[in-house]
C-alpha positions as CSV (number, residue, x, y, z in Angstrom):
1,X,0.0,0.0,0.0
2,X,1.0,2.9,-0.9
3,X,1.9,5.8,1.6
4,X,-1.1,8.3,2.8
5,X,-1.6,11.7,3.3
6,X,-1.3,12.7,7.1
7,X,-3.5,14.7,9.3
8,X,-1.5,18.2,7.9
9,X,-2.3,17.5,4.3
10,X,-5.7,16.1,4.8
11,X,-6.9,19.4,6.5
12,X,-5.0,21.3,3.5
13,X,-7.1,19.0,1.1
14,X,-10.6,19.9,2.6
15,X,-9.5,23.7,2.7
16,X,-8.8,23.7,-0.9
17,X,-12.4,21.7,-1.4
18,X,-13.9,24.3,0.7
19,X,-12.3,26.9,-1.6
20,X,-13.8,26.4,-4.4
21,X,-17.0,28.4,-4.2
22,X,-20.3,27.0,-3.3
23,X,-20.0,23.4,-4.9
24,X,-16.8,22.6,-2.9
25,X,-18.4,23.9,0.3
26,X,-20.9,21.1,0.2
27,X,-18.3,18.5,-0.5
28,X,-16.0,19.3,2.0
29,X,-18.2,16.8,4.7
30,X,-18.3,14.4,1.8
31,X,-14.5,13.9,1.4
32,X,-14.3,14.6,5.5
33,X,-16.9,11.2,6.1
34,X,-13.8,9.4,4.5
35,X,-11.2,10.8,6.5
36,X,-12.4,10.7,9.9
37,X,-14.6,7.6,9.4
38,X,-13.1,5.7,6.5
39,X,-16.3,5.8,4.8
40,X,-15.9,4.2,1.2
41,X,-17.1,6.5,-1.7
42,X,-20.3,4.3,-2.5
43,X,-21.1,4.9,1.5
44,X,-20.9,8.4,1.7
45,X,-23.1,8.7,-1.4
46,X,-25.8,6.7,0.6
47,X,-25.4,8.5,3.8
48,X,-28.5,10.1,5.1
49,X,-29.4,12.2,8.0
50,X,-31.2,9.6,9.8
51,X,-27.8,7.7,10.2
52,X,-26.3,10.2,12.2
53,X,-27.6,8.9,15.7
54,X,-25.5,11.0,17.7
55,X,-24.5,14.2,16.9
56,X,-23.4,16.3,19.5
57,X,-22.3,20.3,20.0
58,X,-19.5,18.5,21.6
59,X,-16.8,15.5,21.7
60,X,-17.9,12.3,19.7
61,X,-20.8,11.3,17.7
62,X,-22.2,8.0,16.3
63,X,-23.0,6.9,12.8
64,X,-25.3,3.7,12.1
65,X,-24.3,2.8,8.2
66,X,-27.3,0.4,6.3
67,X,-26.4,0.4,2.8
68,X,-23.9,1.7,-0.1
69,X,-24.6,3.1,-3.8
70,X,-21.7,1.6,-5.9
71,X,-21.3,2.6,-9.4
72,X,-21.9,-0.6,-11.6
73,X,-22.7,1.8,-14.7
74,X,-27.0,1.3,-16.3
75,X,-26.3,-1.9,-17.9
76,X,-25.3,-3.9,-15.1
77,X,-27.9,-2.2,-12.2
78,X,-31.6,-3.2,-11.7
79,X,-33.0,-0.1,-11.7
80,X,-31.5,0.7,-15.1
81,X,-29.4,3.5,-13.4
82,X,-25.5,4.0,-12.6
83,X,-26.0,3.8,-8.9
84,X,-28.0,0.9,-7.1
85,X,-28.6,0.8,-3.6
86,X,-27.1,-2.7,-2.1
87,X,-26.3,-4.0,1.4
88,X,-22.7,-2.9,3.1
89,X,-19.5,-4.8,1.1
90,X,-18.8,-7.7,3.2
91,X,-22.5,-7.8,5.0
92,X,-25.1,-9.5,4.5
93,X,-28.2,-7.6,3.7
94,X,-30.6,-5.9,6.7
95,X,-26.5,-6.1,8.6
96,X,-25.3,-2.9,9.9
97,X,-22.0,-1.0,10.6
98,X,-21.7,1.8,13.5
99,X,-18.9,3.5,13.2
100,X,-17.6,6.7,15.5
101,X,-17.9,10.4,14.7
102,X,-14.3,12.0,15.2
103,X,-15.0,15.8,17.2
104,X,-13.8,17.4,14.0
105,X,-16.4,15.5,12.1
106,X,-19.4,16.1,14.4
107,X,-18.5,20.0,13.9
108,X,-18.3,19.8,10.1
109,X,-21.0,17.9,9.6
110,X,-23.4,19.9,12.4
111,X,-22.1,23.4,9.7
112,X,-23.4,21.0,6.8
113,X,-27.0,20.2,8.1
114,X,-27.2,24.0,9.3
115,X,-25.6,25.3,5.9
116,X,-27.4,23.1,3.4
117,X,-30.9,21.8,3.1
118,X,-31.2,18.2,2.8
119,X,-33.5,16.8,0.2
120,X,-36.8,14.8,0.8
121,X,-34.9,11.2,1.9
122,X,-32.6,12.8,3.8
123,X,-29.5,12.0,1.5
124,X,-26.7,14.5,3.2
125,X,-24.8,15.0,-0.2
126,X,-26.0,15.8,-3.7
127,X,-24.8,16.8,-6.9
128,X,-25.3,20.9,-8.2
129,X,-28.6,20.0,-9.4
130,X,-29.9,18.3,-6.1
131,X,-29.6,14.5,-7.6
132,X,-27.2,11.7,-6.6
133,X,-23.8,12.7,-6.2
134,X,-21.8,11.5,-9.2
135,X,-17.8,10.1,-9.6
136,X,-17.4,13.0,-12.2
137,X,-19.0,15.4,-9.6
138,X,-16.8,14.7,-6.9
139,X,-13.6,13.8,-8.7
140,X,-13.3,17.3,-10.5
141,X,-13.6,18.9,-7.3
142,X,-11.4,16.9,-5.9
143,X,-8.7,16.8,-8.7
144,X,-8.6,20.4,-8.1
145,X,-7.9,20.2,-4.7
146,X,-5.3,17.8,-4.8
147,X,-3.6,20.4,-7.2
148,X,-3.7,23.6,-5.3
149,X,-2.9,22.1,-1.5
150,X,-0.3,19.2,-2.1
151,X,3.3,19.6,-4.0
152,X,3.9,17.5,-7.0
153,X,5.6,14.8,-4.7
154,X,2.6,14.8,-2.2
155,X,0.0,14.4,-5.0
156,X,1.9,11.1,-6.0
157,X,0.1,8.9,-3.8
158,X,-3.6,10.3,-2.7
159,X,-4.7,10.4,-6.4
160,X,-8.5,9.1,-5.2
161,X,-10.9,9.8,-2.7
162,X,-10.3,6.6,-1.3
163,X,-7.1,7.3,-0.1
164,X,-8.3,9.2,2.4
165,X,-10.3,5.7,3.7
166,X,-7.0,4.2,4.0
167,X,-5.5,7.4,5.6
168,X,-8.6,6.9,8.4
169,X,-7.3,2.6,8.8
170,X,-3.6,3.7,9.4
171,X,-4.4,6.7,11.5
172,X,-6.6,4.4,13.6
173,X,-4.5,1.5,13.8
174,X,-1.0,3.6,14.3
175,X,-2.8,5.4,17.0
176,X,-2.9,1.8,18.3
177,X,-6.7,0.9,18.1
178,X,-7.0,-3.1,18.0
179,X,-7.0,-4.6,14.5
180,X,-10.5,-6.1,15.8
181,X,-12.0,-3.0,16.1
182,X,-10.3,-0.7,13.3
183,X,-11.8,-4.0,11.1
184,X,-14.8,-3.6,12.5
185,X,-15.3,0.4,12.2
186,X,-13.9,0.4,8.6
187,X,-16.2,-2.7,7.8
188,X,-12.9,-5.2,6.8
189,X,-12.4,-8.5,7.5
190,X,-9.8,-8.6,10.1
191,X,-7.7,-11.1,7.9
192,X,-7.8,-8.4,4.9
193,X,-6.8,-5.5,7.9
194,X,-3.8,-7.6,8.6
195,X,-2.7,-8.4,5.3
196,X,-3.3,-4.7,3.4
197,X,-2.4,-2.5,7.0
198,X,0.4,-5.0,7.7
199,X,3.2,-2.3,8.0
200,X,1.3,-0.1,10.2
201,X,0.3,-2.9,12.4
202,X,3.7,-4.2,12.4
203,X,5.0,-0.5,13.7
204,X,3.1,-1.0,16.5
205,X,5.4,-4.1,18.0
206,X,7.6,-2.2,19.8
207,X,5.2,-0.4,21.8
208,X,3.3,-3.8,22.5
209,X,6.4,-5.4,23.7
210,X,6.7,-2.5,26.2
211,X,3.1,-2.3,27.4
212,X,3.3,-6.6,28.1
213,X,6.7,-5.5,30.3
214,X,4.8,-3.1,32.2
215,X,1.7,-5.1,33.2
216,X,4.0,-8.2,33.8
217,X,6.8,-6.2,36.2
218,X,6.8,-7.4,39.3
219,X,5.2,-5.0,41.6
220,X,7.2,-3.2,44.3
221,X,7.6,-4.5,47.8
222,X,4.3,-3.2,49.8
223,X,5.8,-3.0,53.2
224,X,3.2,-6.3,54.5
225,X,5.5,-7.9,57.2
226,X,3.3,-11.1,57.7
């Protein structure tokens, strides 16, 4: 895997979505949903207002995901449209994921529901003309951004909005979250978390080797003269 952006250029990538006049302003919680909650694309295109179960004015929030909106492209979907609304990847259907709502996430997304109306549905983010958010929608604002907040050596690696998924795994996991839980959260398998997030996981060893020293050091003498 290759490397992803850090917590500086993330927050340089949402300004520069933000900058871009109206239409970036109501993306900047779209690309945010995948950084602070490693949301996939197809997820955050489904997400709707309802979801958000706990949004507070304060500390951390809590999402309840049900479903995704892939693009298969109209030939291949039932409803004869790009988008078709399908259970989570790797659950079955009626399953659901509940994932946590970073601080920074609960305030940008409490500015989006007071900025923006949401449509009849409830679907948080739409394209210019109020319908489904579209790849081409999303990836010209977001081509722009990559352009005007990261150098050319930065842009290298986060060339999709799904880098910044994969930038929410390895934040989580180097912030030493158990694999069980990050796979959980991000709605992995936790033999896929090992295998793709191997490196991060493996940075943590050092710090696990000194945490099982700790709680295994033999306690000091208590003064008990029985």
């Amino acid at each position: 895997m290759r490397l992803v952006v850090n917590p500086d250029q993330a927050r340089r990538l949402l300004d520069a979505v933000r900058a871009q006049g109206k239409r970036g302003e109501r993306m900047v919680a779209f690309f945010a949903v995948m950084y602070y909650a490693a949301l996939r694309p197809e997820e955050a295109v489904d997400l709707r207002r309802e979801r958000l179960v706990h949004l507070p004015e304060d500390g951390w929030g809590q999402m309840r995901l049900t479903h995704a909106e892939p693009r298969s492209g109209s030939r291949w979907t039932d409803s004869g449209k790009p988008r078709d609304r399908q259970p989570l990847k790797h659950r079955a259907p009626g399953e659901t994921r509940q994932v946590p709502i970073h601080p920074e996430l609960v305030r940008i997304l409490r500015h989006h529901l007071d900025a923006f109306e949401i449509p009849p549905g409830g679907r948080l983010f739409v394209g210019p003309r109020g319908g489904i958010m579209t790849d081409r929608t999303y990836l010209g604002v977001w081509r722009k951004a990559r352009e005007k907040a990261l150098s050319a050596k930065e842009a290298a690696s986060p060339r999709l909005p799904h880098a910044l998924r994969h930038a929410a795994v390895s934040t989580w996991l180097s912030a030493g979250v158990p694999p069980a839980q990050v796979a959980e959260w991000a709605g992995h398998s936790v033999a896929v978390l090992l295998k793709v997030y191997a490196k991060c996981i493996a940075s943590q060893e050092e710090d696990a080797k000194r945490r099982i020293a700790k709680a295994t050091k033999p306690q000091a003498a208590s003064g008990d003269t029985r």
